[in-house]
C-alpha positions as CSV (number, residue, x, y, z in Angstrom):
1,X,75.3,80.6,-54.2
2,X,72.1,80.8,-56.3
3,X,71.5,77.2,-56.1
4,X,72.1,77.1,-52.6
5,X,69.4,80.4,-52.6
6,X,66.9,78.3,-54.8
7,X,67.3,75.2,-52.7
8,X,66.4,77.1,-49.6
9,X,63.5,78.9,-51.1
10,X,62.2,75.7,-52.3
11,X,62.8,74.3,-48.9
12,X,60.9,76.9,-47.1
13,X,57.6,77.0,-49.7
14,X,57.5,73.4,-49.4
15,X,57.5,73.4,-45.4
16,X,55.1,76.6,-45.3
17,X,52.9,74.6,-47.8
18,X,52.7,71.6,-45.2
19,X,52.5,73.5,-42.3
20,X,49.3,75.4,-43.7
21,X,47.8,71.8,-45.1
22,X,48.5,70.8,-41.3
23,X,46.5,73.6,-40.1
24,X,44.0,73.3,-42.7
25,X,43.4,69.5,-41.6
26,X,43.3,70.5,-38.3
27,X,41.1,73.5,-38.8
28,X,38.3,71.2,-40.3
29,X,38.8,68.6,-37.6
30,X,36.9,71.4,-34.9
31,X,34.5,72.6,-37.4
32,X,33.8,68.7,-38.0
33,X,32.6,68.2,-34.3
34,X,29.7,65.6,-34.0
35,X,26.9,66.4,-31.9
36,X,24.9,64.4,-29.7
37,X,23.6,66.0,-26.4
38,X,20.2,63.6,-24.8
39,X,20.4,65.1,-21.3
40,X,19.5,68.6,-22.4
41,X,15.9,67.8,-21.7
42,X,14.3,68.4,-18.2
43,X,13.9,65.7,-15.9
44,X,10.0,66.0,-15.3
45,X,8.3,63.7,-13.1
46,X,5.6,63.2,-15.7
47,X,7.5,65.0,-19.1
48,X,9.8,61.9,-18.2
49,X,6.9,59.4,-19.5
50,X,6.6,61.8,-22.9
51,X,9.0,61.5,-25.5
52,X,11.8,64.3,-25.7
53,X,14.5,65.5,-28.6
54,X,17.9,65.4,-28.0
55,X,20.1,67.1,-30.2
56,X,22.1,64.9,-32.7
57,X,24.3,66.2,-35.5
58,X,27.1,63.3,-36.7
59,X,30.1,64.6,-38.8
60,X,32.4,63.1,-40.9
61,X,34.3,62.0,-38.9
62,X,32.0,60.1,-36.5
63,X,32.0,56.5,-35.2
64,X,29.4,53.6,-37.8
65,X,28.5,52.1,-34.7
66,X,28.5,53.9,-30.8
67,X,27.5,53.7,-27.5
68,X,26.5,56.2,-24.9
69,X,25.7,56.3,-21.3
70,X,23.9,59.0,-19.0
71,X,23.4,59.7,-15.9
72,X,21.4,62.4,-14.8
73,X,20.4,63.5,-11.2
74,X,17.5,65.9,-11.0
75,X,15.5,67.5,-8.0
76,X,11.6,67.7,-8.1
77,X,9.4,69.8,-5.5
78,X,5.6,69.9,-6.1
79,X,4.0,70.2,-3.1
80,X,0.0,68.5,-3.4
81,X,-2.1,69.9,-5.3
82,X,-6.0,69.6,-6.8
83,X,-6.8,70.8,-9.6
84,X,-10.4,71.4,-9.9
85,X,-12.3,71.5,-13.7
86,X,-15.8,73.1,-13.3
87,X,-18.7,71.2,-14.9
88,X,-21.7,73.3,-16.4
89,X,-20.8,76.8,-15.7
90,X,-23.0,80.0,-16.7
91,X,-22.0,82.6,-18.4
92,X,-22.2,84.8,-15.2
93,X,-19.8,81.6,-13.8
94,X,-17.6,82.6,-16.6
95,X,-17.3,86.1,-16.1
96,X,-17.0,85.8,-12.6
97,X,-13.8,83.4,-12.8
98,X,-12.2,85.4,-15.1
99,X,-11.4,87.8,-12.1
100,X,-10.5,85.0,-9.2
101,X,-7.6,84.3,-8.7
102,X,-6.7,80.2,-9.3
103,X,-6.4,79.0,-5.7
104,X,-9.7,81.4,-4.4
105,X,-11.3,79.3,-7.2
106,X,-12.3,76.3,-5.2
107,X,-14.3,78.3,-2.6
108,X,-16.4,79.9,-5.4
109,X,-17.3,76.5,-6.7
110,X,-18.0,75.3,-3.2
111,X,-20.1,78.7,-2.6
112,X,-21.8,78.4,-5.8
113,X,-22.6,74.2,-5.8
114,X,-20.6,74.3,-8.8
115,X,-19.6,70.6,-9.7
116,X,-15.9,69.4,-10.4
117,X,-13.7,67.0,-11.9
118,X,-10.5,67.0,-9.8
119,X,-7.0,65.8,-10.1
120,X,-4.1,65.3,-7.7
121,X,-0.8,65.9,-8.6
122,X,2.5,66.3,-6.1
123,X,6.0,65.2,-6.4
124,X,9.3,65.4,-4.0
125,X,12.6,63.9,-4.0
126,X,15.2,63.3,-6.5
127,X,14.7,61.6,-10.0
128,X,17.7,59.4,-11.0
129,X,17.8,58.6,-14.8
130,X,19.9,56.5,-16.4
131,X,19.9,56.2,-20.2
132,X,22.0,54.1,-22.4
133,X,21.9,55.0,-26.2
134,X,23.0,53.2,-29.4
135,X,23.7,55.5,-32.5
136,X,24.7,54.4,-35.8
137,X,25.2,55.9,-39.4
138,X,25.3,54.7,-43.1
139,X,26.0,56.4,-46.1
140,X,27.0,59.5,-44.1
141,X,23.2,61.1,-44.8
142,X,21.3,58.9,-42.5
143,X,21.6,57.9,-38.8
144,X,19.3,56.0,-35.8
145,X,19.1,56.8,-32.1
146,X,18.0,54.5,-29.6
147,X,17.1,55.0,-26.3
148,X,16.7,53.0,-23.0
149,X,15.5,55.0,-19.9
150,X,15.8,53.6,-16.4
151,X,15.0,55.8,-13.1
152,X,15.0,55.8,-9.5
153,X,13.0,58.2,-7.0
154,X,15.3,58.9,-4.0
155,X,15.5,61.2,-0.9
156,X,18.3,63.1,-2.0
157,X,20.3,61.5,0.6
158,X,23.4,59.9,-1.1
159,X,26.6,62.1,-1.4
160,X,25.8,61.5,-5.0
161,X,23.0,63.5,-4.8
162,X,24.1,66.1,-2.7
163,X,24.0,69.3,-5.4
164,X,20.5,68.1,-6.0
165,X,19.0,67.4,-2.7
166,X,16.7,69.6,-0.6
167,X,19.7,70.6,2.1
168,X,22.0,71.9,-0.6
169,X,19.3,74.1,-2.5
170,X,17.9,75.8,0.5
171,X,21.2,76.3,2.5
172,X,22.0,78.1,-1.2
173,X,18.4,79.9,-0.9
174,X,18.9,80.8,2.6
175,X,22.5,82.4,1.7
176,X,21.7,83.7,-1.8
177,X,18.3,83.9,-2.4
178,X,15.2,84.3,-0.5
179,X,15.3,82.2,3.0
180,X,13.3,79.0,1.9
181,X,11.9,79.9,-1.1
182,X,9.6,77.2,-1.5
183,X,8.6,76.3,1.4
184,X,10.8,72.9,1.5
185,X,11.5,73.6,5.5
186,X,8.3,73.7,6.2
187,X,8.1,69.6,5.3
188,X,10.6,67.0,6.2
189,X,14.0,66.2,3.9
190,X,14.8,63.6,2.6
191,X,11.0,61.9,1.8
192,X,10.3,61.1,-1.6
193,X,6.9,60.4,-3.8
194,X,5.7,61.0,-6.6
195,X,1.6,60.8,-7.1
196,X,-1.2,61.5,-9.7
197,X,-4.7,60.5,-9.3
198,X,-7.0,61.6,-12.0
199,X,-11.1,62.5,-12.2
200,X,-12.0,58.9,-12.5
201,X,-10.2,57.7,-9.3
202,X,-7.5,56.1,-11.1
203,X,-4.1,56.9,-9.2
204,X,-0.3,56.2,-10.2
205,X,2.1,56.4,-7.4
206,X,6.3,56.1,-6.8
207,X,7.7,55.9,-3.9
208,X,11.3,57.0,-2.8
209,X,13.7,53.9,-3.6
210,X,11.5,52.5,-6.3
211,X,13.1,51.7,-9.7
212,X,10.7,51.8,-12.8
213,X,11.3,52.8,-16.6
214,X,9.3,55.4,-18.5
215,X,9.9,54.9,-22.5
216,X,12.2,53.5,-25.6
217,X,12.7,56.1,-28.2
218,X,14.4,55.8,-31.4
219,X,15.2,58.8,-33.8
220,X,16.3,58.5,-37.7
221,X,17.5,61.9,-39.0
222,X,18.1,62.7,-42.9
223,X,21.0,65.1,-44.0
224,X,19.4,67.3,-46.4
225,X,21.4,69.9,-47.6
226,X,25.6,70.2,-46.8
227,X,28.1,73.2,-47.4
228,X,31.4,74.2,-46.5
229,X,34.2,75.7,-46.9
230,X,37.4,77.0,-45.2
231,X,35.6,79.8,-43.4
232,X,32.4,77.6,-42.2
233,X,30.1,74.4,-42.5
234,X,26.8,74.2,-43.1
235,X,24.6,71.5,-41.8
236,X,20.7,70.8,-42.4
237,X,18.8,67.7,-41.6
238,X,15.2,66.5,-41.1
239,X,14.3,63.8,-38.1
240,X,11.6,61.0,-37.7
241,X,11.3,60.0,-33.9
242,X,9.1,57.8,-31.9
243,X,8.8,56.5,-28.2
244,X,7.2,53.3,-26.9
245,X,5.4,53.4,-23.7
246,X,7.4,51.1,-20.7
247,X,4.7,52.1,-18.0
248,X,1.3,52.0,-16.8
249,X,1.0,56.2,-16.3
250,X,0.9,57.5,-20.2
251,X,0.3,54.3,-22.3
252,X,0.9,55.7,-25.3
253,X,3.4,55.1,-28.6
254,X,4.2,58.8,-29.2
255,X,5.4,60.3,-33.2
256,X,7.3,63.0,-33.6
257,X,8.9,65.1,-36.4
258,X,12.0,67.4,-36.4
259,X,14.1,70.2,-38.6
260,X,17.1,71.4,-37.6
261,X,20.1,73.2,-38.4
262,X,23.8,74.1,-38.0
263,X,26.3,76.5,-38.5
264,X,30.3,76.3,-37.3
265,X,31.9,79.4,-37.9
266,X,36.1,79.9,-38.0
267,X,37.2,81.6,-35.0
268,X,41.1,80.6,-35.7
269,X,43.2,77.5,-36.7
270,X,42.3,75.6,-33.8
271,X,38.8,76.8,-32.7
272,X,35.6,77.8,-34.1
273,X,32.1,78.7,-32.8
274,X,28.8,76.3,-33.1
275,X,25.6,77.3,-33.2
276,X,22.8,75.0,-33.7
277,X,18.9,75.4,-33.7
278,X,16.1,72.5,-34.1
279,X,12.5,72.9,-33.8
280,X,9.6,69.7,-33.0
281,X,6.1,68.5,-32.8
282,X,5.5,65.2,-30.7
283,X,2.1,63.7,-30.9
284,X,1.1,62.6,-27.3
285,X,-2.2,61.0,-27.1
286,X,-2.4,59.3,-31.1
287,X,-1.8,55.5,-30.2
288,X,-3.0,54.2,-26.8
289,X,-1.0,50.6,-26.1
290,X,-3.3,50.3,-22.8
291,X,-5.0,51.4,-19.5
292,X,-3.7,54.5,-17.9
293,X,-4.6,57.6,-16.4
294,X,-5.6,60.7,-17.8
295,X,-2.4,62.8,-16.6
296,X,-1.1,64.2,-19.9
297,X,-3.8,65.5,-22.4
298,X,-2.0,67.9,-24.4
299,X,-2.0,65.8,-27.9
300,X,0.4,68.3,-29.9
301,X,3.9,69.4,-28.1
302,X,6.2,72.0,-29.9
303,X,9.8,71.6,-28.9
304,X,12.5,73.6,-29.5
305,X,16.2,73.7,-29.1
306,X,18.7,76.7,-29.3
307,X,22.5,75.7,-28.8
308,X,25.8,78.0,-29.1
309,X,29.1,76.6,-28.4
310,X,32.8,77.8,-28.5
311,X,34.9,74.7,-29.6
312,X,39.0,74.8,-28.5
313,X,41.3,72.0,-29.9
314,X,44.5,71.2,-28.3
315,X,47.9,70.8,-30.3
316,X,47.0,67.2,-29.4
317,X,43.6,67.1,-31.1
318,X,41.9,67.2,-28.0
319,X,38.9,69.4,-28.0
320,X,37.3,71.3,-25.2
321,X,33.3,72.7,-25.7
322,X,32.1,75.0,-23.5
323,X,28.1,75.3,-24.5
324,X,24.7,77.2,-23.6
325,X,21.4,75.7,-24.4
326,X,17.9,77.0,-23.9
327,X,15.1,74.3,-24.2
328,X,11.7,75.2,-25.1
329,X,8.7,72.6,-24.4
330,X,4.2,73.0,-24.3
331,X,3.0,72.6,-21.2
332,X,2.1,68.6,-20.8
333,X,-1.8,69.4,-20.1
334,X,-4.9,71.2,-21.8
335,X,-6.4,74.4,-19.3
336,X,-3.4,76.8,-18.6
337,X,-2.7,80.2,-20.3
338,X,0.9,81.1,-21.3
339,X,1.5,83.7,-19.2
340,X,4.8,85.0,-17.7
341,X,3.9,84.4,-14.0
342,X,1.7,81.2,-14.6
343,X,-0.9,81.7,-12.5
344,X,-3.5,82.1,-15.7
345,X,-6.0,79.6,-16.1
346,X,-9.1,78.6,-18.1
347,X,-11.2,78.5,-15.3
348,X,-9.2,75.7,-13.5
349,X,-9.4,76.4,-9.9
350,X,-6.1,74.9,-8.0
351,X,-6.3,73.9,-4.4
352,X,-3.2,74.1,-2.6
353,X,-1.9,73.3,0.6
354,X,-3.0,75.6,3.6
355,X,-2.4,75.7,7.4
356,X,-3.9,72.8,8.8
357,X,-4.1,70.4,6.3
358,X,-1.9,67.5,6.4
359,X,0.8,66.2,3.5
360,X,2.1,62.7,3.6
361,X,1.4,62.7,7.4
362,X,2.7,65.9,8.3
363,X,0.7,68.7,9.3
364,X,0.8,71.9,7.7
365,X,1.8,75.1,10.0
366,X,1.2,77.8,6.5
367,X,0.6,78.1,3.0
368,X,3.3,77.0,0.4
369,X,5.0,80.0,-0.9
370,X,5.4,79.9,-4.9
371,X,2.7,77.4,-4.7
372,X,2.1,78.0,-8.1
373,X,4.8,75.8,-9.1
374,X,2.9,72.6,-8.7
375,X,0.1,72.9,-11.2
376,X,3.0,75.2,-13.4
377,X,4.7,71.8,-13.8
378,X,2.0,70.5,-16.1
379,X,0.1,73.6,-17.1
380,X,2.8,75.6,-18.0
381,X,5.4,75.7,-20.8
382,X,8.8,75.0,-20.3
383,X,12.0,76.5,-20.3
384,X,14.9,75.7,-19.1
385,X,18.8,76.9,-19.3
386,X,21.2,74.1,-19.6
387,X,24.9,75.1,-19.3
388,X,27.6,72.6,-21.0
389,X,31.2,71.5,-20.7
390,X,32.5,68.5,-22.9
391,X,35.6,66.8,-24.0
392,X,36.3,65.5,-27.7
393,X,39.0,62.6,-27.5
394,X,39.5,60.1,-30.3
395,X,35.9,60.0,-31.7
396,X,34.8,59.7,-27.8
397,X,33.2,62.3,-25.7
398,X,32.4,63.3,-22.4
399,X,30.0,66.1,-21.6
400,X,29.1,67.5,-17.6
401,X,25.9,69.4,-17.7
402,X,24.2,71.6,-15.2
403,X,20.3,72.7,-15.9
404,X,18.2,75.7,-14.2
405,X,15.5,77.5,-14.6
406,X,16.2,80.9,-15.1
407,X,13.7,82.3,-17.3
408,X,10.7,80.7,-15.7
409,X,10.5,78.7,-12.2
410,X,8.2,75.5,-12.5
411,X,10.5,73.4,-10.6
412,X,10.0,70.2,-13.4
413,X,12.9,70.2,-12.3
414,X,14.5,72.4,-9.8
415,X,18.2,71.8,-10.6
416,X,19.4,69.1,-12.4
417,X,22.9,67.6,-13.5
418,X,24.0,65.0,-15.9
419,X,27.2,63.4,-17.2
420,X,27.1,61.7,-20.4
421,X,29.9,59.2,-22.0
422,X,30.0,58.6,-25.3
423,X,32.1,55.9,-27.3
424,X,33.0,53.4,-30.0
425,X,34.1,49.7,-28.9
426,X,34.1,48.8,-32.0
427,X,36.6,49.3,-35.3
428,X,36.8,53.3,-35.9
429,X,35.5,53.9,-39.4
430,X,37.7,54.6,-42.0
């Protein structure tokens, strides 16, 4: 009997002791999630020619060599818009624009002969974006992003687009919200363009169906410092990033530097709880590579990245992420204030559209409401909400996004989705 006793208490340690390695193994498998979310950056009809961060974090169990492909659908509304830059003001000038409003501005530099250098800027339709993305790592400190953008300007027409296009968001407006909001009834669906002509008569123009590419970026982030336990991981890292102009609207090779870090936190044996913040500078105007216009002028961009996740893994090793991110960009050019409602500016005066002018052909029967958004989408910083849902399979990953602007409404863009696939057709690394 005591041998038969001592055989089953061996027999139960030694099956406790392999049940809790099990768990431990499995338990450092979801804390050991890799991160790579690109399509957590708004889809701005000129940010798009800039260079933007995604968020990359590789684990130890990630892929040498992967692939990744993107597709995001965004809607952009902008109706025209001037933008006016007084030339030798007075200090009475001065004073006295301090206390006009933006869009009164033009008719006190018309009243006063007050000479200007003017811009145009409007955008409408819906941005396509395709991105495909090559990551690889070595020596499990260092790894290389690179990116390849195609887009597309459409009508919002295709079923494709339908969450995106002009019908869907103001039938939502109309039984949510405020009955068209911004003014998208008051001009036909479905007509696409994008336009910017700066002071020196130079213009850049996309029309709906056209196909064109903006940049090819490439990012190298550096682990630096690494801890962990059975209660959390710790992650740090540096990054290096650069884009290389594929278009004739911002000609220029754009640097960039990053920090970031990480923290997973144990929830339970099968889920834990990701938090992840990364801050940037991109330097926009360094390294002109050729004749363009003067659209963005803001040389120095701060960029920042705030991510929370809860991460659930299946008895199968399947995980499921469900995520939040708030993305934080400068406004793309020199002359605004960073003000809550946006309508602050250094002495800019902003012509908008009014009853009785004409858009694209189509008359005008009243003002734009929320025409503030147009000149917002370049003067203004940005922040945007991106909500999150992926799934972790095998060293693959697919992730469905949905972005909005909650916090602050510039329209750059209005609502955008994206769904990204990530994968390894090659070996899986050992």
């Amino acid at each position: 009997m005591r041998l038969r006793s001592l055989l089953l208490l061996f027999s139960v340690v030694c099956f406790t002791l392999s049940a809790l390695s099990q768990s431990a193994d499995d338990f450092n498998e979801v804390l050991d999630i890799p991160l790579f979310y690109s399509e957590m950056n708004p889809e701005s009809p000129v940010g798009i020619f800039s260079l933007d961060l995604p968020i990359y974090f590789p684990s130890k169990t990630t892929l040498k060599h992967q692939l990744s492909a993107a597709f995001t659908m965004a809607n952009s509304w902008h109706p025209k818009a001037r933008f006016m830059y007084p030339k030798n003001l007075t200090p009475r000038h001065q004073r006295d624009l301090e206390e006009i409003y933006m869009s009164q501005r033009p008719e006190y530099f018309e009243l006063m002969g007050i000479e200007t250098d003017d811009k145009l800027f409007q955008s409408d339709g819906v941005l396509n974006h395709l991105k495909l993305t090559y990551l690889t790592t070595w020596t499990s400190k260092h790894s290389l992003v690179v990116n390849f953008n195609i887009h597309q300007l459409t009508g919002g027409r295709s079923p494709i687009n339908f969450f995106v296009s002009d019908g869907f968001i103001e039938e939502f407006h109309s039984n949510v919200a405020i009955e068209d909001n911004y003014g998208r009834r008051l001009y036909p669906f479905n007509r696409a363009s994008i336009q910017f002509d700066d002071e020196t008569g130079k213009s850049f123009r996309i029309d709906k169906g056209d196909v064109f590419t903006s940049v090819a970026d490439a990012h190298y982030y550096r682990q630096l410092f690494s801890r962990a336990n059975e209660h959390w991981h710790f992650d740090s890292q540096l990054g290096a990033h650069v884009s290389i102009p594929l278009n004739e609207f911002h000609p220029y090779l754009i640097p960039g530097l990053s920090a970031a870090v990480r923290m997973d936190l144990r929830l339970g044996l099968k889920s834990s709880l990701s938090y992840a913040v990364q801050g940037g500078l991109t330097d926009q105007t360094s390294f002109k590579m050729g004749e363009g216009i003067r659209a963005i002028d803001n040389q120095y961009r701060k960029h920042w990245h705030n991510y929370l996740a809860l991460n659930l893994m299946s008895k199968k090793k399947n995980t499921l992420v469900i995520g939040l991110l708030v993305n934080y960009q400068d406004a793309l050019m020199k002359g605004g204030s960073y003000s809550w409602d946006q309508m602050d500016y250094e002495e800019i005066g902003i012509d908008v559209l009014k009853e009785g002018d004409v858009w694209e052909g189509e008359p005008i029967e009243q003002e734009f409401y929320l025409s503030k958004t147009t000149p917002a989408a370049l003067y203004y910083y940005s922040l945007k909400t991106y909500f999150m849902l992926g799934f972790h399979k095998n060293g693959n990953a697919f992730t469905v996004y949905c972005g909005e602007d909650l916090f602050s409404v510039n329209n750059a863009p209005d609502i955008q989705f994206s769904f990204q696939y990530r994968f390894s057709p090659f070996k899986k690394k050992d």
